[in-house]
N, C-alpha and C positions, 0 to 999 in steps of 0.2 A: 125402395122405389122399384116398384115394376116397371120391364122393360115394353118400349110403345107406347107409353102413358103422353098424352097430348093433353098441353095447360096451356088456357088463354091465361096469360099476365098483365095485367092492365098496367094502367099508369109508365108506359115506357117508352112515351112521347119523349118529348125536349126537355132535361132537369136543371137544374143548378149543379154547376160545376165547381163547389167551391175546393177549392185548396186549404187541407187542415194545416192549423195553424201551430203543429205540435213541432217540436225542435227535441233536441239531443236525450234520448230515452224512451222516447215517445212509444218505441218498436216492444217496451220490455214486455207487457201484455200479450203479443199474441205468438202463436203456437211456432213452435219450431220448425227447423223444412225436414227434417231428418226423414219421418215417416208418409211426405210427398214424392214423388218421380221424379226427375228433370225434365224440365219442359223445356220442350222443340217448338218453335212458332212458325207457321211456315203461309207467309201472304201470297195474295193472289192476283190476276191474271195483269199484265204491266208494272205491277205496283214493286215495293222492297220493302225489305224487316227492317225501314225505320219506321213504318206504321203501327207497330206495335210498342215506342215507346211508352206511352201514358200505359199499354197492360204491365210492360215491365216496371212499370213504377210502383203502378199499384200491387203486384208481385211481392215487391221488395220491401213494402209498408204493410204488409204481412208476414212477413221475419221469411219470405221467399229468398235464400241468397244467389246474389248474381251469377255467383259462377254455377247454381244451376241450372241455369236455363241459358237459352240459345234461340237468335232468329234466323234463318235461313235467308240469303240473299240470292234468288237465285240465278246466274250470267245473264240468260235472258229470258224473260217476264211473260213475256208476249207468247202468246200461242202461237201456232201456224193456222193458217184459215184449212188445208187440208193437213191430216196429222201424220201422211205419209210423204209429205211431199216436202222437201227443204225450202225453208226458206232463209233470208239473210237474218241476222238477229234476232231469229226466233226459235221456238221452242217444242219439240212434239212431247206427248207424254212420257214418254221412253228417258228423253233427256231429263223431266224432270223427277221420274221414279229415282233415276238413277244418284243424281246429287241430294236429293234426299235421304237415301239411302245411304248415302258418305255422309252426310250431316247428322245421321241418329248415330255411325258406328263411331264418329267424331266426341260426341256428348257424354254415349257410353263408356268410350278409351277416359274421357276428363274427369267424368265423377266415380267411376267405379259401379256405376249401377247397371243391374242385367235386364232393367226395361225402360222405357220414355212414354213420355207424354205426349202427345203430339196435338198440335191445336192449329187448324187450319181458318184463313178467308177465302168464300169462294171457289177459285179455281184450286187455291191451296190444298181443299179437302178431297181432289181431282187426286195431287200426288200422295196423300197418305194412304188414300182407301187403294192405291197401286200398288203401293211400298207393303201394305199389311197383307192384300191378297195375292200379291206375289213372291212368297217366301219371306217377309219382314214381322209377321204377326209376332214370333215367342221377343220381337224385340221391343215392342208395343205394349203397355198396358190402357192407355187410354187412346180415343179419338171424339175429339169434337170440331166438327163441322160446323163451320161459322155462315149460314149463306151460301153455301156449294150447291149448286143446281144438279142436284144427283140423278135427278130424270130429264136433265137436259134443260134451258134455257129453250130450245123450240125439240118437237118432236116430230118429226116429219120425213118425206122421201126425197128432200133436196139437202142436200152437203152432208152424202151419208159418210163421209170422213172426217167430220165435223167432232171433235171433240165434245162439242157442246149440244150435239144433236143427241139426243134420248132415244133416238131408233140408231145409232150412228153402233158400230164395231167396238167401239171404247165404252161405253157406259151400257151396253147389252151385256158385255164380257164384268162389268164392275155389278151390276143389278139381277145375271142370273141366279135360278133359286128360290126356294122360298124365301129364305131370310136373306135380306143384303149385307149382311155383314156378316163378318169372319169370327168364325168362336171365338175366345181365349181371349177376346179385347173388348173391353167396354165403350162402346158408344153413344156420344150424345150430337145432334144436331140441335140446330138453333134457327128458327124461323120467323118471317115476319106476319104479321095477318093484314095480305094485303098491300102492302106497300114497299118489297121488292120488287127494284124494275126487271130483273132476271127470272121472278116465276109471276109473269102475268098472261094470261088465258089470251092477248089480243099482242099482233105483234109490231106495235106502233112503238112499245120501245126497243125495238132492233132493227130500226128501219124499214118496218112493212106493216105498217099502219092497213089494218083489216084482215090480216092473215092470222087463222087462228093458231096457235105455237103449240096447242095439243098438251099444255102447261099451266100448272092453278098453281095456287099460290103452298098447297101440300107439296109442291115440288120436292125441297128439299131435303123431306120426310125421308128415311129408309124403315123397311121392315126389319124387327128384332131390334132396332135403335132405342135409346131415351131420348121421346121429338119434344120440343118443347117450344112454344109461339109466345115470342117476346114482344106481343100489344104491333102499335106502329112505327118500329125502328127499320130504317130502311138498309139496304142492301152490303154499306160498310158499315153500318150502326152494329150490326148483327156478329158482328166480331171486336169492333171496338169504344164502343156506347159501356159506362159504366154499368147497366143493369147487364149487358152481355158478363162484363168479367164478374160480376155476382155468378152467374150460375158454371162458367169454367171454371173458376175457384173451386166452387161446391162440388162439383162434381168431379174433378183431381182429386181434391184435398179431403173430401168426404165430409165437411165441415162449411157452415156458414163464415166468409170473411171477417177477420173482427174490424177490420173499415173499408170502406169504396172511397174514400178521399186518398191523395195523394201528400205524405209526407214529405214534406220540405228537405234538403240535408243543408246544414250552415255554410260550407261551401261546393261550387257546384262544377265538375270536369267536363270540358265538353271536346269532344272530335267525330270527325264521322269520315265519308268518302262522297270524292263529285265523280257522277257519272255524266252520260250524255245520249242523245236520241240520233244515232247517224241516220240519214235519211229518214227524219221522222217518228223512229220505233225507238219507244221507250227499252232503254237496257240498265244493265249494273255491272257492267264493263270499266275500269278504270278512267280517267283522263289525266291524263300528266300533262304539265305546263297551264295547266288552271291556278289563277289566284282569288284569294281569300283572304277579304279583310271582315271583319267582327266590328261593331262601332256600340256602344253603350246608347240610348238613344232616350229623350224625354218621354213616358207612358202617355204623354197630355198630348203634346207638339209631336212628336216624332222628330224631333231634330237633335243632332247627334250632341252628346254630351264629353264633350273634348276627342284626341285623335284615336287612334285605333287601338283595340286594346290584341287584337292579334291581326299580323298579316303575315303569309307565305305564299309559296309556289307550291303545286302538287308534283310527286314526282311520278315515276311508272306506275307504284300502287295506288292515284287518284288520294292519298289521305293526305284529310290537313287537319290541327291541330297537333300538341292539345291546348288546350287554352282555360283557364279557371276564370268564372265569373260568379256574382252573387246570387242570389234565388230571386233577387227583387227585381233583378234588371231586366228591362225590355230592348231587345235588341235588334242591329240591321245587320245582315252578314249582304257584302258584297261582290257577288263574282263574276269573275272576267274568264270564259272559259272560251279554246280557241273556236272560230267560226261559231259564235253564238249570241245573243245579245247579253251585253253587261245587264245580271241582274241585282237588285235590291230585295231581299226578301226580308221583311219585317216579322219579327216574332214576339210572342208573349215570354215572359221571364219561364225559364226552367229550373221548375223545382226542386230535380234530381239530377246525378250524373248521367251523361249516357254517351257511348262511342259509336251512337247510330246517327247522328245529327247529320244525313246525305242530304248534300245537294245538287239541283240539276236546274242548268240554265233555262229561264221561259223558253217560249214557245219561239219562232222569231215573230216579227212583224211581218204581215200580212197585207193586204189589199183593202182588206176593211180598217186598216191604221193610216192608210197611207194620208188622210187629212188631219190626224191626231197629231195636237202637241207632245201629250205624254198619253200612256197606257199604264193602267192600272188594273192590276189581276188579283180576284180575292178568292182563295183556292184554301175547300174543307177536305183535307187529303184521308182525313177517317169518319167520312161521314157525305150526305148530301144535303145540298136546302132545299124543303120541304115548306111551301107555302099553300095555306096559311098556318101549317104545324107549326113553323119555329118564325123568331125575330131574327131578321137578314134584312141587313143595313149597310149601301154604300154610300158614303156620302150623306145618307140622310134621307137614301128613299130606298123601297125597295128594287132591285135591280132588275130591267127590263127584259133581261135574258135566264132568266129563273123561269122555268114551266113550273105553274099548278099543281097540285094534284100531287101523285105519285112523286117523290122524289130521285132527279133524273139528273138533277145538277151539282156538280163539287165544285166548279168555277162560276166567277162573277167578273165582266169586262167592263172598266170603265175608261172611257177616251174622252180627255179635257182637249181645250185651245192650247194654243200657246201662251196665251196670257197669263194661262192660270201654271204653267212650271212654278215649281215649286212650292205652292199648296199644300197642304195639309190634310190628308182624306181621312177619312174613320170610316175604318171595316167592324161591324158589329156582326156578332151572331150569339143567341141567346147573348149570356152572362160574360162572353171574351168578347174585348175591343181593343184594337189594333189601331193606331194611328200611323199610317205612311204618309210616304213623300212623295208629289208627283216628281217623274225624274223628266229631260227632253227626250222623245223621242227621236228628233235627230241626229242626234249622237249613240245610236243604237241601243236604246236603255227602258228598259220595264221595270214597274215594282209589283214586286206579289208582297200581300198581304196573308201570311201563314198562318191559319188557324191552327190551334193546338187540338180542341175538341170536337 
């Protein structure tokens, strides 16, 4: 494969997400991990490495074993709006070259191997092309870039400290040269045509509706890279859309995946970490004295199917579990985190183990709740609703606060009466349906509805 080769890929709109139905041996067909890397997963801007659960499934239903790979959590998520200037819970580039760089010599020290894979979202591919171009390259062998706006989300001579600015200090110092990228490492970006809200030529998705961002949809593109244009997957698709991990697979592993479904395991481990948004800003900070109850719950009804099958308290390290459930069950985790609202989050059955399962209380309630019996939040945390590209369904219509076009939305607000507590909702999207509970609102209480895909 030559490098710079640019493919339109069709067909990688909204698919079917089916879950293969293979059980204990399933794995003996495909190739071993011996002669792949370990891979570093490293999400991007707000977000944490439990977004990458369904990759690391699909990883590991490719004889990928778990302890090779790794997702990077990073303290905090959130950029700074200037990259020189501190802000509380957030993050400049510097911080995050830095933790990254303990997380590859981290991965390195576990498996024995003398280089990594690195697979960024977004901002994620901010800190690898950091970490490679400032002294990290001989530790590197791959980088793909999921969606990183390499030449900036706007281009311009306002917030030239802007990390995200393409004229800005950071990304002149990442793009000088002919080639953008660092010898010795093979690179692949991953691009949308079109339907990233981060490389669009007009800047109404950044709040400046008419200003042009100096920005197409090539954004992403680097010189000397392998660029490749994955159809109409939008902006988290682009890292974690099944046709995304077809081509990271491939281009790690040097090989076509022997499947993109997710194998089941017979039974299923689960634990993760609650964090929490002090003054609004998403972080991955611990919270202690968070509890966590798990409820088994009907797929039809959403109503709980006997009492709790785990409940604790967090301690200083925010972790709760672990807790063993079956692959078939659809569940409610319930938490009560301090100064937050009790939330209900509703989930689809999980097919495989995983010790990424964070959570973080909703948002609170707001001003526009304040006549609401219950609120109801339907939240696609690896991916947007795109209408009329995909089926998005609350309740049976589609949701009034979903924009057209481009997709620009991951959440969906529903606000009942009081009459209706207790209801029944159905969150649909494509092929995943979710049945939640409305919960009261005045008792401080949300349910999100968790999409898995």
């Amino acid at each position: 494969m030559k490098l710079s080769r640019r493919m339109i890929l069709q067909g990688a709109g909204s698919l079917p997400f089916a879950v293969a139905s293979l059980r204990k041996g399933a794995l003996a067909q495909a190739a071993p991990d011996g002669e792949v890397p370990p891979i570093l997963f490293v999400h991007g801007n707000g977000d944490y490495d439990a977004l990458w659960i369904t990759t690391l499934w699909r990883m590991e239903s490719n004889a990928i074993a778990r302890d090779r790979m790794m997702a990077i959590n990073f303290t905090d998520p959130l950029a700074r709006t200037d990259d020189k200037v501190e802000e509380a819970n957030r993050s400049s580039t510097e911080d995050q070259r830095r933790e990254l760089a303990a997380a590859i010599a981290e991965l390195k020290r576990r498996t024995g191997a003398p280089r990594v894979a690195l697979v960024g979202s977004s901002r994620g591919g901010y800190a690898i092309r950091n970490v490679i171009k400032n002294g990290g390259a001989g530790d590197v062998s791959h980088a793909v870039l999921c969606g990183t706006p390499n030449h900036g989300v706007f281009a311009t001579d306002d917030q030239p400290n802007s990390e995200f600015n393409g004229r800005g200090a950071f990304l002149r110092g990442l793009n000088e040269g002919e080639s953008e990228v660092t010898p010795g490492v093979a690179f692949l970006t991953l691009r949308s045509d079109g339907m990233d809200k981060y490389a669009q030529p007009d800047g109404r998705f950044i709040g400046k509706p008419g200003m042009p961002t100096g920005i197409t949809a090539e954004g992403p593109e680097l010189k000397g890279a392998t660029n490749l244009v994955l159809g109409a997957l939008d902006h988290r698709e682009l890292a974690f859309h099944p046709r995304a991990f077809r081509e990271i697979y491939k281009f790690i592993a040097g090989r076509e995946p022997v499947r993109i479904a997710i194998v089941p395991e017979q039974s299923v481990r689960l634990g993760g970490l609650v964090t929490g948004t002090p003054g609004g800003v998403p972080t991955n900070r611990p919270v202690a004295g968070a509890t966590v109850e798990i409820f088994r719950v009907d797929p039809d009804t959403g109503e709980r199917n006997g009492g709790a099958v785990h409940s604790a308290k967090t301690g200083a390290d925010g972790r709760w579990g672990p807790v063993q459930v079956d692959p078939s069950w659809s569940l409610e985790f319930v938490l009560t985190s301090p100064d937050a609202p009790t939330t209900h989050i509703y989930r689809s059955p999980f097919p495989r183990s995983s010790d990424l399962v964070h959570l973080r209380p909703a948002r609170p309630l707001g001003p526009a709740d304040k006549d609401a019996g219950a609120v109801l939040i339907m939240s696609r945390p690896r991916g947007y609703f795109g209408l009329p590209r995909d089926v998005v369904l609350l309740d049976g219509k589609e949701p009034a606060d979903v924009k057209p076009g481009v997709p620009t939305d991951s959440t969906a607000t529903l606000r009942l009466p009081a009459s209706e507590i207790g209801r029944n909702i159905v969150a649909q999207f494509g092929e995943e349906r979710i049945v939640a509970r409305a919960w009261p609102a005045a008792e401080n209480r949300i349910a999100v509805a968790e999409l898995t895909y």
